[in-house]
PyMOL Python script that loads the backbone (N, CA, C, O; Angstrom):
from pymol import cmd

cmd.read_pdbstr("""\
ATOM      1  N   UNK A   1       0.827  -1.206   0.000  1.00  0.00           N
ATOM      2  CA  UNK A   1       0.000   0.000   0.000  1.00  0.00           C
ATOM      3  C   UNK A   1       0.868   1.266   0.000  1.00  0.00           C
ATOM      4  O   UNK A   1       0.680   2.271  -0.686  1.00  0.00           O
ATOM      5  N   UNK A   2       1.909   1.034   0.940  1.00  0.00           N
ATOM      6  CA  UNK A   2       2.537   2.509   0.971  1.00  0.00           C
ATOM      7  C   UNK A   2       3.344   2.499  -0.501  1.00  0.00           C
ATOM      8  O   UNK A   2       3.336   3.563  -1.119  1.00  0.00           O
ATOM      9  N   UNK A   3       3.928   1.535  -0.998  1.00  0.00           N
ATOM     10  CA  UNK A   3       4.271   1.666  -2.491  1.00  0.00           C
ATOM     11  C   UNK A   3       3.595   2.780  -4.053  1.00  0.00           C
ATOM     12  O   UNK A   3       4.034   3.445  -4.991  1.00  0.00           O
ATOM     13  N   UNK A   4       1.998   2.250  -3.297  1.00  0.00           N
ATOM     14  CA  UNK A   4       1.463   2.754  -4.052  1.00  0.00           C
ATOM     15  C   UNK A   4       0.864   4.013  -4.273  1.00  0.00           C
ATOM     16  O   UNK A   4       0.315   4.441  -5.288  1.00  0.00           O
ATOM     17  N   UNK A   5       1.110   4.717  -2.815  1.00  0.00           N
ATOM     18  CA  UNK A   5       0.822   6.046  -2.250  1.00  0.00           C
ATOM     19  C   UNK A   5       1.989   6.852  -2.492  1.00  0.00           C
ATOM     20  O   UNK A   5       1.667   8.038  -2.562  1.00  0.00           O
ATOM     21  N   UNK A   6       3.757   6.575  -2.714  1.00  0.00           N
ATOM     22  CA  UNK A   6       4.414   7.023  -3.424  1.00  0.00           C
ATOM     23  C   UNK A   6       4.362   6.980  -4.751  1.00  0.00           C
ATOM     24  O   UNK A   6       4.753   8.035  -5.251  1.00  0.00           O
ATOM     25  N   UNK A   7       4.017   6.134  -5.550  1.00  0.00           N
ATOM     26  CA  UNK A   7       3.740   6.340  -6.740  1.00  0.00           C
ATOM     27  C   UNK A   7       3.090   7.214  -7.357  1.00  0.00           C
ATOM     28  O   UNK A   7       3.398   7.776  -8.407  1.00  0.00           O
ATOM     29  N   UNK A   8       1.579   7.436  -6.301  1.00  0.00           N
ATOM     30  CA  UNK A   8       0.533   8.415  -6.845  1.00  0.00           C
ATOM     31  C   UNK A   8       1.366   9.708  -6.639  1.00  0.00           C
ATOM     32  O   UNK A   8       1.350  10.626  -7.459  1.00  0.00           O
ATOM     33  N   UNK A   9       2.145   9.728  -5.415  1.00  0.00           N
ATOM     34  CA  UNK A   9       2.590  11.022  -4.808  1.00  0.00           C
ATOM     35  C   UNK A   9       3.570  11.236  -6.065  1.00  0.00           C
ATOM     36  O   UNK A   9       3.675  12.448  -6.252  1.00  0.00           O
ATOM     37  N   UNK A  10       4.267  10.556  -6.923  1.00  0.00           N
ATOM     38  CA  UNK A  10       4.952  11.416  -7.626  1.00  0.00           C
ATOM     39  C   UNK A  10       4.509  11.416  -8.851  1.00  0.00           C
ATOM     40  O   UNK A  10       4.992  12.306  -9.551  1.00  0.00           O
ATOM     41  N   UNK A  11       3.832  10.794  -9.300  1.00  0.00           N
ATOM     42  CA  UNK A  11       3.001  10.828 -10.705  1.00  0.00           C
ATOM     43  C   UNK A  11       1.782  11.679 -10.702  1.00  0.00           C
ATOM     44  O   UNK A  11       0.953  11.703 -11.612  1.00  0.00           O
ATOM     45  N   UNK A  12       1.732  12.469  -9.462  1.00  0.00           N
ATOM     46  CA  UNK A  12       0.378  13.816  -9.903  1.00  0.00           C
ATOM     47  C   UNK A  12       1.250  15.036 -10.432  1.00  0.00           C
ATOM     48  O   UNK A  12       2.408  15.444 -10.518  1.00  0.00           O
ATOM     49  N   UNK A  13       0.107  15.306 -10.688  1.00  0.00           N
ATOM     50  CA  UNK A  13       0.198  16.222 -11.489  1.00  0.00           C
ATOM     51  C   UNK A  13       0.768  17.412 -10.780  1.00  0.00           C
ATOM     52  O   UNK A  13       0.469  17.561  -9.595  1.00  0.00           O
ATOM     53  N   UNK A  14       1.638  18.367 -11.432  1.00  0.00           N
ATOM     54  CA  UNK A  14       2.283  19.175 -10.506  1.00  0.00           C
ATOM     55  C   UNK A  14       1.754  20.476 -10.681  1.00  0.00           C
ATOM     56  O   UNK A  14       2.285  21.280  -9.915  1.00  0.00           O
ATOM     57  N   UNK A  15       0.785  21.024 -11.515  1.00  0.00           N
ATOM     58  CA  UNK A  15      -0.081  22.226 -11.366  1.00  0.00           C
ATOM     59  C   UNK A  15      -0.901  22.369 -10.261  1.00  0.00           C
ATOM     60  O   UNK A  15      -1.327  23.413  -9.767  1.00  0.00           O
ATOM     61  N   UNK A  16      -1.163  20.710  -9.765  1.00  0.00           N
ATOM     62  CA  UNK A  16      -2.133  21.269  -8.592  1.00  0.00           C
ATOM     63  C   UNK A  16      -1.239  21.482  -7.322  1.00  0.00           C
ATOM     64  O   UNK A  16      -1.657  22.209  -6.421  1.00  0.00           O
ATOM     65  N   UNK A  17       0.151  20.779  -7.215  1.00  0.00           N
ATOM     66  CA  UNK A  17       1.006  21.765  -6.110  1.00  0.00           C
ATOM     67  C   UNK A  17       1.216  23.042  -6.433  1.00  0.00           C
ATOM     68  O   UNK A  17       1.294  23.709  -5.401  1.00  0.00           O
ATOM     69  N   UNK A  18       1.377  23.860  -7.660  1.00  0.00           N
ATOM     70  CA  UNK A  18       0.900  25.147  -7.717  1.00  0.00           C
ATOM     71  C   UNK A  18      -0.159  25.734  -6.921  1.00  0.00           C
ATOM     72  O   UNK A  18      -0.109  26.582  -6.030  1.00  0.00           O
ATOM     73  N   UNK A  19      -0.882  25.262  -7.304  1.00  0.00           N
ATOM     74  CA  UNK A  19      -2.083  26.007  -7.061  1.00  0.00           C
ATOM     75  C   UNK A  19      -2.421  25.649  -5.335  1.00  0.00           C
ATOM     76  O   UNK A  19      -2.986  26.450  -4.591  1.00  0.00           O
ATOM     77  N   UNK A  20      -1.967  24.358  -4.942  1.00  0.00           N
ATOM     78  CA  UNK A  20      -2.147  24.821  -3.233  1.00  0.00           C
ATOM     79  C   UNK A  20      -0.619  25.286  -2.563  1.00  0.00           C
ATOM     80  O   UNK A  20      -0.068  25.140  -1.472  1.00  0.00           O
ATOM     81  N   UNK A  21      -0.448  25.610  -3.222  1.00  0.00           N
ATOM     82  CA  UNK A  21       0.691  26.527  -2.415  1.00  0.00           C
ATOM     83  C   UNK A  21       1.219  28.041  -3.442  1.00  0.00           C
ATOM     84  O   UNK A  21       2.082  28.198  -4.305  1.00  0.00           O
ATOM     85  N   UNK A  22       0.224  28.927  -2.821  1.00  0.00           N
ATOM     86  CA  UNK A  22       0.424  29.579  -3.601  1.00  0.00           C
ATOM     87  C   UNK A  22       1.609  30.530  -3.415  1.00  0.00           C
ATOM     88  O   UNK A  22       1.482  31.516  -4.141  1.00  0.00           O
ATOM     89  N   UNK A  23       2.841  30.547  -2.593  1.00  0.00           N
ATOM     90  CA  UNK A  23       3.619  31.395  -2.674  1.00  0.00           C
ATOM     91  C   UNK A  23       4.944  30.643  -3.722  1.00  0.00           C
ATOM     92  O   UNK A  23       5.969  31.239  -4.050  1.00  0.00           O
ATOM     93  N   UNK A  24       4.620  29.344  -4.072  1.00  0.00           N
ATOM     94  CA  UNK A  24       5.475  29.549  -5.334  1.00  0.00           C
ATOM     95  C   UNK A  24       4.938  29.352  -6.844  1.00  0.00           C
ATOM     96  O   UNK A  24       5.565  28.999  -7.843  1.00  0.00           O
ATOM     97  N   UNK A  25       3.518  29.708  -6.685  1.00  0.00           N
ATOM     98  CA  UNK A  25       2.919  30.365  -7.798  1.00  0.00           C
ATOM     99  C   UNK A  25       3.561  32.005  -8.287  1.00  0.00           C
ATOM    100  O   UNK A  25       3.811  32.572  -9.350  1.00  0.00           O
ATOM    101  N   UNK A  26       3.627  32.283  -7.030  1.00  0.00           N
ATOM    102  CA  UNK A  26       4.261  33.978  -6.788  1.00  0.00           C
ATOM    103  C   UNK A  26       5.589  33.751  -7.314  1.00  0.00           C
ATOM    104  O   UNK A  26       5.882  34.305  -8.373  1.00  0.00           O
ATOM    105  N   UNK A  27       6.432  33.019  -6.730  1.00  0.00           N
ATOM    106  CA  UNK A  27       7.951  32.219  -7.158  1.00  0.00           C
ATOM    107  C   UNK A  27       8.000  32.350  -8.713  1.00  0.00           C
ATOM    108  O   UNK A  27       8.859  32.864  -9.429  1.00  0.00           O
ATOM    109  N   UNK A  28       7.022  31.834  -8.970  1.00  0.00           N
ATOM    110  CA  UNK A  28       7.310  31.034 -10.575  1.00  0.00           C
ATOM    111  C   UNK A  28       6.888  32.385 -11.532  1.00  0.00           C
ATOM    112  O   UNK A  28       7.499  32.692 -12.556  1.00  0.00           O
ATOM    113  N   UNK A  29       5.754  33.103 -11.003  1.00  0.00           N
ATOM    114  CA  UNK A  29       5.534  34.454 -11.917  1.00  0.00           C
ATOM    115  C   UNK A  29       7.152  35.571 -11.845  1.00  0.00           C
ATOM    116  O   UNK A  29       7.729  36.210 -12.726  1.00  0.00           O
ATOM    117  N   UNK A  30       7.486  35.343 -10.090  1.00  0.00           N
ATOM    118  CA  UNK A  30       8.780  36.291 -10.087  1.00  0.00           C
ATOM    119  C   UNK A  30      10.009  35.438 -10.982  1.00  0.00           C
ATOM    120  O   UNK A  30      10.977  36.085 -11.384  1.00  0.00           O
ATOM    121  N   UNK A  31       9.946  34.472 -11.168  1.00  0.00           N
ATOM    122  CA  UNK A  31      11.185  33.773 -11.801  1.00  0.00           C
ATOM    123  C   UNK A  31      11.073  34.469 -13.189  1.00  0.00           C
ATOM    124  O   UNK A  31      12.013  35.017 -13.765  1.00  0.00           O
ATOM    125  N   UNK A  32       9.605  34.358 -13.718  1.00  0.00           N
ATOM    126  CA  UNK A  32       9.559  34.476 -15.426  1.00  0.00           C
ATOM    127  C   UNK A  32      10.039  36.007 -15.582  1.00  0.00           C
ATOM    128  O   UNK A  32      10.857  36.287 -16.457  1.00  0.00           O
ATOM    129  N   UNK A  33       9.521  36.990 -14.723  1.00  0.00           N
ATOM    130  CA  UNK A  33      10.143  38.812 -14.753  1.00  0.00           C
ATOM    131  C   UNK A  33      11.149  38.461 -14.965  1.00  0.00           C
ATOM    132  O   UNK A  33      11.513  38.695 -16.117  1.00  0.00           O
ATOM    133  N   UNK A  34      12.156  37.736 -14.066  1.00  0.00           N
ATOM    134  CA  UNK A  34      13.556  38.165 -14.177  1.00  0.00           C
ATOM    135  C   UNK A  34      14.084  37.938 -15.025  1.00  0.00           C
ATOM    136  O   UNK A  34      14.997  38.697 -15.351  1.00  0.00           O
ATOM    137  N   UNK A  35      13.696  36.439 -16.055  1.00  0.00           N
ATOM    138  CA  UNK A  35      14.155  36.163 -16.819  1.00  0.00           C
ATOM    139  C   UNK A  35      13.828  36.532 -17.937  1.00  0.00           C
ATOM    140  O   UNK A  35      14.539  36.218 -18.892  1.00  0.00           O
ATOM    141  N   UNK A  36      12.854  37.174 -18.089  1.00  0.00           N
ATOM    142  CA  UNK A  36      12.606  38.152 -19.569  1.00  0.00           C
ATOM    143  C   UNK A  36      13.346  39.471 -19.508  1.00  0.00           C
ATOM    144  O   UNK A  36      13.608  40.221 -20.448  1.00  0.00           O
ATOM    145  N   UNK A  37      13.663  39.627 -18.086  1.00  0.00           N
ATOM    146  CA  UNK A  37      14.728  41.392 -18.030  1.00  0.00           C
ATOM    147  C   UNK A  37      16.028  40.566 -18.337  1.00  0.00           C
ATOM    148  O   UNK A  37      16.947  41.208 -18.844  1.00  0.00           O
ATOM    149  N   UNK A  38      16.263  39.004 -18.058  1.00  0.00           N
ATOM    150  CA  UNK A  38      17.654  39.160 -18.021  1.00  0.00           C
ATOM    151  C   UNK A  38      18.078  39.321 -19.682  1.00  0.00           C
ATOM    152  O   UNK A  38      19.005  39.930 -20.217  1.00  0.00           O
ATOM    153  N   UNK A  39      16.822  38.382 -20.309  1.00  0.00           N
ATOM    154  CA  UNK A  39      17.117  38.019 -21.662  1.00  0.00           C
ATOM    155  C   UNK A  39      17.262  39.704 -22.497  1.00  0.00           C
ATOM    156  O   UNK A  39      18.048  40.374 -23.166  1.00  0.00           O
ATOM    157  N   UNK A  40      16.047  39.743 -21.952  1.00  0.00           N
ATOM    158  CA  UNK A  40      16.576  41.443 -22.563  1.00  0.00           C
ATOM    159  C   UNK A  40      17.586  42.520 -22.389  1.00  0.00           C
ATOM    160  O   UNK A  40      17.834  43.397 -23.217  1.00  0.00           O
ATOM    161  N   UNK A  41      18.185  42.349 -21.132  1.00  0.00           N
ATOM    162  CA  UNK A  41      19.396  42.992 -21.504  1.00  0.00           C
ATOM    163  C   UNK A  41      20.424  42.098 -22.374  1.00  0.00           C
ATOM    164  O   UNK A  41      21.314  42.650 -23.022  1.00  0.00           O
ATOM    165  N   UNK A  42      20.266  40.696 -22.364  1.00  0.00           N
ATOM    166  CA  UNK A  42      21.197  40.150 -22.724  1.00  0.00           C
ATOM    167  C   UNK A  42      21.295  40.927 -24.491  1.00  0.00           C
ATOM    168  O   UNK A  42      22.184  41.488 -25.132  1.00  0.00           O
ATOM    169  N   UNK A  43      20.106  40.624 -24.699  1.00  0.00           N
ATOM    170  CA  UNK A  43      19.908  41.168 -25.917  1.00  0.00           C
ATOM    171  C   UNK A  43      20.253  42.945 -26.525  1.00  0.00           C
ATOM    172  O   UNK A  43      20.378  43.460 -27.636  1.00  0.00           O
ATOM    173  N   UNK A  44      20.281  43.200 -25.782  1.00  0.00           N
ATOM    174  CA  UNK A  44      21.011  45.103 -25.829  1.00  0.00           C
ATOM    175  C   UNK A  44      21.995  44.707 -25.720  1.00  0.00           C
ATOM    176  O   UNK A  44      22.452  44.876 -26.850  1.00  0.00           O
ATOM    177  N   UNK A  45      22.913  44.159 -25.021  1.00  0.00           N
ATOM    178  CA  UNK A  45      24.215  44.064 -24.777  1.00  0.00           C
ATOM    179  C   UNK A  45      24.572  43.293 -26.199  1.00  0.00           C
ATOM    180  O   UNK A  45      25.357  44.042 -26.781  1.00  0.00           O
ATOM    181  N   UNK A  46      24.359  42.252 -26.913  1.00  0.00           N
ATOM    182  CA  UNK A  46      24.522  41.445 -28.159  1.00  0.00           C
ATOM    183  C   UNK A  46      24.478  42.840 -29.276  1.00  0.00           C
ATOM    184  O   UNK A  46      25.408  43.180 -30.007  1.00  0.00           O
ATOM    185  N   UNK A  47      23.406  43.371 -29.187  1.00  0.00           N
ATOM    186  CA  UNK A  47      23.303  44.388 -30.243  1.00  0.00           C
ATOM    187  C   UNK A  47      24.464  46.011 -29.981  1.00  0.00           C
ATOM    188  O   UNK A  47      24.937  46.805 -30.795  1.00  0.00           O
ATOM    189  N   UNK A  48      24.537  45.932 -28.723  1.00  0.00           N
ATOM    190  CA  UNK A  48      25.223  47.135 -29.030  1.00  0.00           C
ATOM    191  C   UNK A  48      26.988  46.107 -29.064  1.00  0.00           C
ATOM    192  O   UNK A  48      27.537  46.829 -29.895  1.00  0.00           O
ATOM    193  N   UNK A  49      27.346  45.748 -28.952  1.00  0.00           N
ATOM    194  CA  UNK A  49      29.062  45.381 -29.117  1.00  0.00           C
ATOM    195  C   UNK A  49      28.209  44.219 -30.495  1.00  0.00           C
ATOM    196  O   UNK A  49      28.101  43.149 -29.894  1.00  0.00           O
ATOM    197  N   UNK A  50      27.745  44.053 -31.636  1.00  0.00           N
ATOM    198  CA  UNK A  50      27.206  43.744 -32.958  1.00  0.00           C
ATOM    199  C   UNK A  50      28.386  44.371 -33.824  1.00  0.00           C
ATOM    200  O   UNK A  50      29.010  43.772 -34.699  1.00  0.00           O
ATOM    201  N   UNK A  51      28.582  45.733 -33.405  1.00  0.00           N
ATOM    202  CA  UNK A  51      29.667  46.130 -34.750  1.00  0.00           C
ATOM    203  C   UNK A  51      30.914  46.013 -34.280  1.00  0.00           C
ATOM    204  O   UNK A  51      31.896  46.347 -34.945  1.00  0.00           O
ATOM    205  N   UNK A  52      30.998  45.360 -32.681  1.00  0.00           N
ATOM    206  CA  UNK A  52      32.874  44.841 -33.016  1.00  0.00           C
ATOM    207  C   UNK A  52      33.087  43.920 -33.719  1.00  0.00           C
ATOM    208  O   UNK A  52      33.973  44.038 -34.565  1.00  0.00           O
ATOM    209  N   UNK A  53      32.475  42.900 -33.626  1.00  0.00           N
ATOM    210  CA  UNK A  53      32.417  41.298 -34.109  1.00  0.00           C
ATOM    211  C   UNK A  53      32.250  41.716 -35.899  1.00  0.00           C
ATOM    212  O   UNK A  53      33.025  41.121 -36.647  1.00  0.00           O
ATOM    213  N   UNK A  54      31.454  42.516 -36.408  1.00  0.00           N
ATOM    214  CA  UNK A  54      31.870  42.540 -37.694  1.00  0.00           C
ATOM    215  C   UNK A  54      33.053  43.234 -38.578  1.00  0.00           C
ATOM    216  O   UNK A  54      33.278  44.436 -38.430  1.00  0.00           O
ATOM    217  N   UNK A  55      33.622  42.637 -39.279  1.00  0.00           N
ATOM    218  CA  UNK A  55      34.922  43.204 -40.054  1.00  0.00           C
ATOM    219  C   UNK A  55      34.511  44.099 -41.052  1.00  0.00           C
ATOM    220  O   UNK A  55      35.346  44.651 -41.768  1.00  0.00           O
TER     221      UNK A  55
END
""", "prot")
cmd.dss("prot")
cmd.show_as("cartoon", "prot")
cmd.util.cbc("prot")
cmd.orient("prot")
């Protein structure tokens, strides 16, 4: 029995631990900000040093 109560425990679905715990719902929205500011600077930084890299 307890075999099978780990099994379920890791084969659910993991939106619904989202959703009852919602401070890393909060987590996961603050993760995606940062990583669209990081990408975007990454991306200014690529474009402005663009005309060393070309000959």
């Amino acid at each position: 029995m307890k075999k099978y109560a780990i099994n379920q425990r890791i084969h659910r679905d993991p939106t619904t631990y989202f959703k009852s715990h919602p401070i890393l719902e909060v987590l996961k929205y603050i993760a995606i900000i940062i990583g669209s500011y990081a990408i975007s600077k990454l991306e200014e930084f690529v474009n402005k040093h663009d005309d060393t890299t070309k000959e």
